[in-house]
BALUM-207703 format. One record per residue: residue in one letter; z, x, y of N, C-alpha, C in turn. Coordinates in steps of 0.001 Angstrom, whole numbers, m for minus. Each point is the difference from the previous one (the first is absolute). Layout:
BEGIN
residu a | n.pz Z | n.px X | n.py Y | ca.pz Z | ca.px X | ca.py Y | c.pz Z | c.px X | c.py Y;
...
***
This chain:
BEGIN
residu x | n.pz 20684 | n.px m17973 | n.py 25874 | ca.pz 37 | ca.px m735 | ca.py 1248 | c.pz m1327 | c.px 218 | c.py 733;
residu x | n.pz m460 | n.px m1020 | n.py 355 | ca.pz m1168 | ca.px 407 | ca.py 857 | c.pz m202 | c.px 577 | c.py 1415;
residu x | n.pz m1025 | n.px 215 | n.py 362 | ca.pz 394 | ca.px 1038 | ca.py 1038 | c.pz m525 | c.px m563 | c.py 1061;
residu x | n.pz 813 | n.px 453 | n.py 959 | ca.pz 215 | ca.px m1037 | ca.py 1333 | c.pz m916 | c.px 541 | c.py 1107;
residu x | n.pz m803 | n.px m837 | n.py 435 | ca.pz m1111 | ca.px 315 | ca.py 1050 | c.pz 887 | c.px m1111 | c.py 1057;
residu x | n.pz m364 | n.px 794 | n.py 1305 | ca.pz 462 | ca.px m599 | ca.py 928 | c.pz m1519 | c.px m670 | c.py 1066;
residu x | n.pz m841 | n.px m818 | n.py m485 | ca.pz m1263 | ca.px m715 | ca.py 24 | c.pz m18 | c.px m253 | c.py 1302;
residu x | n.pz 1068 | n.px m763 | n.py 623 | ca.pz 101 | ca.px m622 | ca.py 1265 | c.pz m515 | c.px 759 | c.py 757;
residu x | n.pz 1173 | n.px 1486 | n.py 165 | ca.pz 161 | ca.px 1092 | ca.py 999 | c.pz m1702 | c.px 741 | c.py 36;
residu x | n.pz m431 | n.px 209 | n.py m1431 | ca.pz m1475 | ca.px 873 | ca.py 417 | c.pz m998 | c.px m1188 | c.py 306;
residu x | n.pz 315 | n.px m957 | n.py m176 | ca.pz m1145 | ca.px m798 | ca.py 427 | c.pz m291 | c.px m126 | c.py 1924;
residu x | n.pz 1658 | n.px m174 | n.py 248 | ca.pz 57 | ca.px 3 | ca.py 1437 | c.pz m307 | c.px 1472 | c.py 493;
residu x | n.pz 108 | n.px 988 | n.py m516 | ca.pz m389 | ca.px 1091 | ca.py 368 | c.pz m1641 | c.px 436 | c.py 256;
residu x | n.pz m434 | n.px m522 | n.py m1332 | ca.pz m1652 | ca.px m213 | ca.py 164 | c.pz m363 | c.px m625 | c.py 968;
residu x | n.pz 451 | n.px m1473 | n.py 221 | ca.pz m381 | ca.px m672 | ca.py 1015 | c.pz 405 | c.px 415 | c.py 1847;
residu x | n.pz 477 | n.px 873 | n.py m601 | ca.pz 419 | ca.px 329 | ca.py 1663 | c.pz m860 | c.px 803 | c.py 234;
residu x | n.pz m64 | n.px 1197 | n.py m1082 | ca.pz m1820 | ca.px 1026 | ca.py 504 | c.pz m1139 | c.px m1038 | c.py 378;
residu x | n.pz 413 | n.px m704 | n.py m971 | ca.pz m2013 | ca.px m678 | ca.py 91 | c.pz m75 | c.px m917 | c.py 769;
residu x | n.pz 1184 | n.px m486 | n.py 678 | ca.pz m109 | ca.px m106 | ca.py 1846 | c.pz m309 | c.px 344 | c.py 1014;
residu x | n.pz 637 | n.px 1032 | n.py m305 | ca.pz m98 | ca.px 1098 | ca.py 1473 | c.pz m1667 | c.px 953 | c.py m509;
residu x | n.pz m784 | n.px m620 | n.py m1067 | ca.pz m1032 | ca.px 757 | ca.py m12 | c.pz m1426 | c.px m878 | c.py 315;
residu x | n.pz 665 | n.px m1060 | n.py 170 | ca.pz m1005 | ca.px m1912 | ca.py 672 | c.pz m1209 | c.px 887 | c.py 1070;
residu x | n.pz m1218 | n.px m248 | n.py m397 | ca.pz m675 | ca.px 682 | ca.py 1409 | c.pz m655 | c.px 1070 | c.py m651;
residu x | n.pz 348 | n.px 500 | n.py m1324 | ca.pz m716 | ca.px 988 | ca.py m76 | c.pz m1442 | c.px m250 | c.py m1123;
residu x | n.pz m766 | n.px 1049 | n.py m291 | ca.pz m1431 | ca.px m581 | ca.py m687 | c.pz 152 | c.px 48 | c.py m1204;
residu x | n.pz m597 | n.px m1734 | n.py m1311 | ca.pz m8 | ca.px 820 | ca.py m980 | c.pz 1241 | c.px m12 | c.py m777;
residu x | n.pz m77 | n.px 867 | n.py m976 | ca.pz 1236 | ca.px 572 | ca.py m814 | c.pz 1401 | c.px 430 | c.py 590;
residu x | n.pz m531 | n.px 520 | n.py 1489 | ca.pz 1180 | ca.px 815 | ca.py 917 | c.pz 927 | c.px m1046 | c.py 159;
residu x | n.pz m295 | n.px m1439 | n.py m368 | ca.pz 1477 | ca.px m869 | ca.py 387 | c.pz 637 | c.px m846 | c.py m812;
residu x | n.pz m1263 | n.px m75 | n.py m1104 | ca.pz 672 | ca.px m787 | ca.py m1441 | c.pz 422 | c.px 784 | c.py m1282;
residu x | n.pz m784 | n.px 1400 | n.py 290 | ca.pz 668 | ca.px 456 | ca.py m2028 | c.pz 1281 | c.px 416 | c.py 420;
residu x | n.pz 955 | n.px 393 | n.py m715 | ca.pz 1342 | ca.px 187 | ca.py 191 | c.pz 211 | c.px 1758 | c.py 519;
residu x | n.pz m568 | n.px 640 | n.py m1152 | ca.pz m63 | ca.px 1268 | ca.py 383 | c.pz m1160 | c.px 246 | c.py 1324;
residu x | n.pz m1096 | n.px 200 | n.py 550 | ca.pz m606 | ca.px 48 | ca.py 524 | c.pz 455 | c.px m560 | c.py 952;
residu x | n.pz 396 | n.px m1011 | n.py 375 | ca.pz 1064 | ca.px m525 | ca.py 1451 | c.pz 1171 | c.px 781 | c.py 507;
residu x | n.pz 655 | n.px 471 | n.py m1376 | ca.pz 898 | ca.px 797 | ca.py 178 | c.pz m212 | c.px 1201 | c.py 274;
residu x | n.pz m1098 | n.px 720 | n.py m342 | ca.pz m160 | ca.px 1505 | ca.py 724 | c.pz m505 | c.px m321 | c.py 1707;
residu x | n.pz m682 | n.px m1128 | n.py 495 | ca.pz m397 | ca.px m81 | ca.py 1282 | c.pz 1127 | c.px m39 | c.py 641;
residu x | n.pz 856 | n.px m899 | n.py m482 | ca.pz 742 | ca.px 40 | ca.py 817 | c.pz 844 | c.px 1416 | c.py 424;
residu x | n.pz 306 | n.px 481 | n.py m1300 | ca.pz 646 | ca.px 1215 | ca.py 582 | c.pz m312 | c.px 906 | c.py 924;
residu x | n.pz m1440 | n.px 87 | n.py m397 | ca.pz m724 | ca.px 869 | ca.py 693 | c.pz m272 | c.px m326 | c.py 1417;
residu x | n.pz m81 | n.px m1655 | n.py 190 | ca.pz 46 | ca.px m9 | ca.py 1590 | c.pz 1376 | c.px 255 | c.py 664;
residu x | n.pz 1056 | n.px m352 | n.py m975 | ca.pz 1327 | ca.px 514 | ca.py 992 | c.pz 74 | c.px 1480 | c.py 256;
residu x | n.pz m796 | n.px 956 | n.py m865 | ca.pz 288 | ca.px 1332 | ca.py m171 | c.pz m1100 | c.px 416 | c.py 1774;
residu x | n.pz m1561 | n.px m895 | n.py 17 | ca.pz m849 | ca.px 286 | ca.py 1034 | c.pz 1229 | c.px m600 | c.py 1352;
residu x | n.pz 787 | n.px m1520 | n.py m365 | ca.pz 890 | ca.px m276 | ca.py 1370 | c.pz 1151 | c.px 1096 | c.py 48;
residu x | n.pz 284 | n.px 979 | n.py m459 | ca.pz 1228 | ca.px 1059 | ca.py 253 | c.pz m904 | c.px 859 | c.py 447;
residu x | n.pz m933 | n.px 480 | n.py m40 | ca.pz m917 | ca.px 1378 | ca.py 753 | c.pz m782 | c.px m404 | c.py 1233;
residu x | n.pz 48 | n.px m996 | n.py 45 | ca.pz m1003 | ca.px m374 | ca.py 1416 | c.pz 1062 | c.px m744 | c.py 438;
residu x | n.pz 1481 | n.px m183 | n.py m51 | ca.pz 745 | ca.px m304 | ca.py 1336 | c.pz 491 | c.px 1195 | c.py 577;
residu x | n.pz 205 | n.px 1268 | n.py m1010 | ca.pz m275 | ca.px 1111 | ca.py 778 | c.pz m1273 | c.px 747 | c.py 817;
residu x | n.pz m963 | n.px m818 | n.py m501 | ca.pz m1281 | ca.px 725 | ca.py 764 | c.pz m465 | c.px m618 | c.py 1104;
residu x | n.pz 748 | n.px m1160 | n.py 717 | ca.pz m581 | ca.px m933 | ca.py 382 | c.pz 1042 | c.px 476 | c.py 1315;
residu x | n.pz 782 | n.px 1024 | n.py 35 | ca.pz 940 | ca.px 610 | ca.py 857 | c.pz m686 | c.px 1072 | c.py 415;
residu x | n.pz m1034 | n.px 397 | n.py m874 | ca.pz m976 | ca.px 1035 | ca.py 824 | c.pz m1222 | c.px m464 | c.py 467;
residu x | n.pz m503 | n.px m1337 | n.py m917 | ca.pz m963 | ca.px m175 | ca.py 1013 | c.pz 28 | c.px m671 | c.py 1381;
residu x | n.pz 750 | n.px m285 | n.py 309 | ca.pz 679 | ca.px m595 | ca.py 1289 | c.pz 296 | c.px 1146 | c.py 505;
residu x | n.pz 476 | n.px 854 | n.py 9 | ca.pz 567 | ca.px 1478 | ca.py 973 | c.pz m1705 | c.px 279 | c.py 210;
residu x | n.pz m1006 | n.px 264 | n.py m843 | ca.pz m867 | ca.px 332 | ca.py 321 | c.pz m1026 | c.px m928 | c.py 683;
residu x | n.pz 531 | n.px m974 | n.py 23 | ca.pz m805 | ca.px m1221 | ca.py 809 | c.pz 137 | c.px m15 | c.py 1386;
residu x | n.pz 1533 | n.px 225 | n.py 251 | ca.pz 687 | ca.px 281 | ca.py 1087 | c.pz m433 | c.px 962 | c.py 1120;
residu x | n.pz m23 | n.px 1277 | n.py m1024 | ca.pz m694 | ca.px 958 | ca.py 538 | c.pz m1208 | c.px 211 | c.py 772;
residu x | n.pz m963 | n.px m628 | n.py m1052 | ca.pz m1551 | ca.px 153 | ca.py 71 | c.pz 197 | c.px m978 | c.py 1703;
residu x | n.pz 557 | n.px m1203 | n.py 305 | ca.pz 222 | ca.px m1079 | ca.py 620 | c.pz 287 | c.px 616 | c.py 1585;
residu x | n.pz 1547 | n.px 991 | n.py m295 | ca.pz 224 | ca.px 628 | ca.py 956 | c.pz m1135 | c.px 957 | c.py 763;
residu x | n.pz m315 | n.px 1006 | n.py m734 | ca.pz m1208 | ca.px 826 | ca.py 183 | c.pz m1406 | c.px m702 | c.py 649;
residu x | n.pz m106 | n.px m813 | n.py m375 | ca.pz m1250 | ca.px m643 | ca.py 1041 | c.pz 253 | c.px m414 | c.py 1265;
residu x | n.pz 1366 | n.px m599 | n.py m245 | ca.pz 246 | ca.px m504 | ca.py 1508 | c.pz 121 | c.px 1171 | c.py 1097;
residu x | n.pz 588 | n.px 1227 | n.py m538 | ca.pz 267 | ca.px 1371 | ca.py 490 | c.pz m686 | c.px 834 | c.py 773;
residu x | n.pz m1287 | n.px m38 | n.py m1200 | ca.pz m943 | ca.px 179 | ca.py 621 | c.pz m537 | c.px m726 | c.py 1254;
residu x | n.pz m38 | n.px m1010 | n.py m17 | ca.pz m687 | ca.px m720 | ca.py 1303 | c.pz 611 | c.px 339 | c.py 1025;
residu x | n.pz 1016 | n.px 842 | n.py 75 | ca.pz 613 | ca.px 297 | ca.py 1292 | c.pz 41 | c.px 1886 | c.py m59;
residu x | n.pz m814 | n.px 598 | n.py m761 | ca.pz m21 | ca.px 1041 | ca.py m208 | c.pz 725 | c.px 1038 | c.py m720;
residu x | n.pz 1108 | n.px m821 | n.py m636 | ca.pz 600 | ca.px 725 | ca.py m1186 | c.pz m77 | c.px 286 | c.py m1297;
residu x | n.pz 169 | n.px 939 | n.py m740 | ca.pz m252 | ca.px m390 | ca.py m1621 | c.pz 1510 | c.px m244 | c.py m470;
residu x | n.pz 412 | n.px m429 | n.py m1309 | ca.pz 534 | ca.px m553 | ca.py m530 | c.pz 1102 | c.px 563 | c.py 408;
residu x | n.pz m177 | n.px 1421 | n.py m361 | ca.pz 1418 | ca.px 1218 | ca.py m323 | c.pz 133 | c.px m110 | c.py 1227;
residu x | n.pz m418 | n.px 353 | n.py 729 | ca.pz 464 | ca.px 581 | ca.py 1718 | c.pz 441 | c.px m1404 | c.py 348;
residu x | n.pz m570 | n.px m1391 | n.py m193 | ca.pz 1340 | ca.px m1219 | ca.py 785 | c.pz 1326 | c.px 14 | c.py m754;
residu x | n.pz 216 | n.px 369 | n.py m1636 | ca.pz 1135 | ca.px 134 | ca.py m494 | c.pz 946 | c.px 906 | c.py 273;
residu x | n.pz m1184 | n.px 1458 | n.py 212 | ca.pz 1062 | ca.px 1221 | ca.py 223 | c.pz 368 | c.px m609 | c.py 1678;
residu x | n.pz m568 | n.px m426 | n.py 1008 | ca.pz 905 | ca.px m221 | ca.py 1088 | c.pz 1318 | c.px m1424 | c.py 414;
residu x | n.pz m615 | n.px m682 | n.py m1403 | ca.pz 745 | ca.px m1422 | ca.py 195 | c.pz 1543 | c.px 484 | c.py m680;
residu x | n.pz m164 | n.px 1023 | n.py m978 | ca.pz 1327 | ca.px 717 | ca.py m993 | c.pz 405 | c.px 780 | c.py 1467;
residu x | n.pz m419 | n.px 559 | n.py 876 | ca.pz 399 | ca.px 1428 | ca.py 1087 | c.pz 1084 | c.px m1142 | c.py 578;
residu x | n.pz m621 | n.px m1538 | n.py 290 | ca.pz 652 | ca.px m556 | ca.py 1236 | c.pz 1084 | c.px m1050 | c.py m538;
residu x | n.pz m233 | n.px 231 | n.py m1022 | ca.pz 1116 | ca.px m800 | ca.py m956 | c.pz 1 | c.px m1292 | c.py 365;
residu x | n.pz m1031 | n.px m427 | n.py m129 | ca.pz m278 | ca.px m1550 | ca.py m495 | c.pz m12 | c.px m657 | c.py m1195;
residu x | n.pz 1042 | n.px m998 | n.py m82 | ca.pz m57 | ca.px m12 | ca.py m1172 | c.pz m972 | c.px m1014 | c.py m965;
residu x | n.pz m879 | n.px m27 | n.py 231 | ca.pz m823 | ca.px m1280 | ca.py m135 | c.pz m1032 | c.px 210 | c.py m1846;
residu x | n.pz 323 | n.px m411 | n.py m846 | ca.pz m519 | ca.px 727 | ca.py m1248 | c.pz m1520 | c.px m647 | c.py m248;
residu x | n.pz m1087 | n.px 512 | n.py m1107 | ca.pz m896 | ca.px 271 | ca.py 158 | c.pz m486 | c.px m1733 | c.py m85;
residu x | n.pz 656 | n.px m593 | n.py m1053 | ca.pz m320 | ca.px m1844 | ca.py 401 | c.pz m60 | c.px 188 | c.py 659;
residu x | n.pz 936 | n.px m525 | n.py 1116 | ca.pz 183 | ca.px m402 | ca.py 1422 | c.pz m1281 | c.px 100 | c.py 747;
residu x | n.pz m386 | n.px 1234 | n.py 115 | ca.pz m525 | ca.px 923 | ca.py 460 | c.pz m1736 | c.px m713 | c.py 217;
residu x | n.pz 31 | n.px m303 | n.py m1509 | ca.pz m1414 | ca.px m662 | ca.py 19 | c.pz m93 | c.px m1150 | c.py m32;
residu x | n.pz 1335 | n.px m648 | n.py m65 | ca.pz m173 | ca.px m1725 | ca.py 160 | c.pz m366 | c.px m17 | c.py 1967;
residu x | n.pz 687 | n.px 1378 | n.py 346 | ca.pz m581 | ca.px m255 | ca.py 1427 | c.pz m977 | c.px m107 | c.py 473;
residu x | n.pz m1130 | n.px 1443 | n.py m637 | ca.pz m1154 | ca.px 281 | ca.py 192 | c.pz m865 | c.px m1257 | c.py m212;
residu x | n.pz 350 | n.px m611 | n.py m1007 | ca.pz m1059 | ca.px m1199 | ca.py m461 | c.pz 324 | c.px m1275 | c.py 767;
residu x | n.pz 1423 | n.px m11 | n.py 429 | ca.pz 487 | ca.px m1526 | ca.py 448 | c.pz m62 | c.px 67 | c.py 1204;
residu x | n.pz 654 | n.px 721 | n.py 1021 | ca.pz m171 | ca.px 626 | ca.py 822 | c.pz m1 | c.px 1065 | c.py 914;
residu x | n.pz m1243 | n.px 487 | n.py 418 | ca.pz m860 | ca.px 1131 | ca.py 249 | c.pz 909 | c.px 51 | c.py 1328;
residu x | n.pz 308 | n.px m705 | n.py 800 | ca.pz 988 | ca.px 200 | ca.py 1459 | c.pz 925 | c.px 782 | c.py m309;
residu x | n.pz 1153 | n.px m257 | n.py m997 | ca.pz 1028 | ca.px 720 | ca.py m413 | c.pz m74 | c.px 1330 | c.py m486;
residu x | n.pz m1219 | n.px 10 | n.py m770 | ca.pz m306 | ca.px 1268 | ca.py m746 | c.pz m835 | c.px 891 | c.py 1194;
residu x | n.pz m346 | n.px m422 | n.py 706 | ca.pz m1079 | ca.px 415 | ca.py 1298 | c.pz 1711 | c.px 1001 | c.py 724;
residu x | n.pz 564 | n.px m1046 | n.py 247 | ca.pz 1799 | ca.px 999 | ca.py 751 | c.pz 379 | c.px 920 | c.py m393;
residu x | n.pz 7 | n.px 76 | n.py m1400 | ca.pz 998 | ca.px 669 | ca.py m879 | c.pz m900 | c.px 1641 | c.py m347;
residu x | n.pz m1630 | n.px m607 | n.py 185 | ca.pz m536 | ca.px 1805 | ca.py 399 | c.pz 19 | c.px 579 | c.py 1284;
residu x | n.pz 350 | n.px m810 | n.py 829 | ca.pz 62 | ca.px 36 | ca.py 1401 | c.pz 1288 | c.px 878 | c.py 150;
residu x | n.pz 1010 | n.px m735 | n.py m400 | ca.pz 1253 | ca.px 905 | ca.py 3 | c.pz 317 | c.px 1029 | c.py m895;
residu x | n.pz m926 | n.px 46 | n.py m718 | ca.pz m237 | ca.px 1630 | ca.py m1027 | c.pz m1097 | c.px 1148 | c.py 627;
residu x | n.pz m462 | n.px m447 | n.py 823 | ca.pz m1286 | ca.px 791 | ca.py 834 | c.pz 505 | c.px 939 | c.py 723;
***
């Protein structure tokens, strides 16, 4: 009996990598194998940088907060350690969407930590 390839299924399978690999240079989107390791490898780079992308934002935040802080004579730690004393609950986003969006609000909020 001859032996049964299921042609359809890997063809649509191929064609679905070498879709989602449209855009790239070269070999990276037409040989079969070579499309197929990019791709993996970029889903493997999109699973580590949606976790890293949670720190570079905390540290964006930060750096963000800290300047504004300064301009009113604080450093970073000392507006957190008194904004944690007075139990505000306002988290470190917030914090710097103020500083940058607006400086009035964030101007209060060291005012009432002073």
């Amino acid at each position: 009996m001859p032996r049964s390839v299921n042609s359809v299924a890997s063809r649509a399978r191929r064609k679905k990598i070498l879709k989602r690999t449209r855009g790239n240079f070269l070999s990276r989107r037409n040989v079969w194998t070579v499309a197929k390791n990019t791709y993996e490898k970029g889903l493997t780079y999109a699973y580590r940088d949606r976790k890293a992308k949670k720190r570079e934002f905390r540290s964006l935040w930060i750096q963000r907060i800290n300047a504004a802080a300064r301009q009113y004579g604080l450093t970073y730690s000392q507006f957190i350690g008194r904004i944690a004393k007075q139990n505000i609950g306002l988290n470190r986003k917030v914090l710097a969407d103020l500083a940058m969006n607006n400086p009035q609000a964030f101007e209060a909020i060291i005012n009432s930590v002073k």
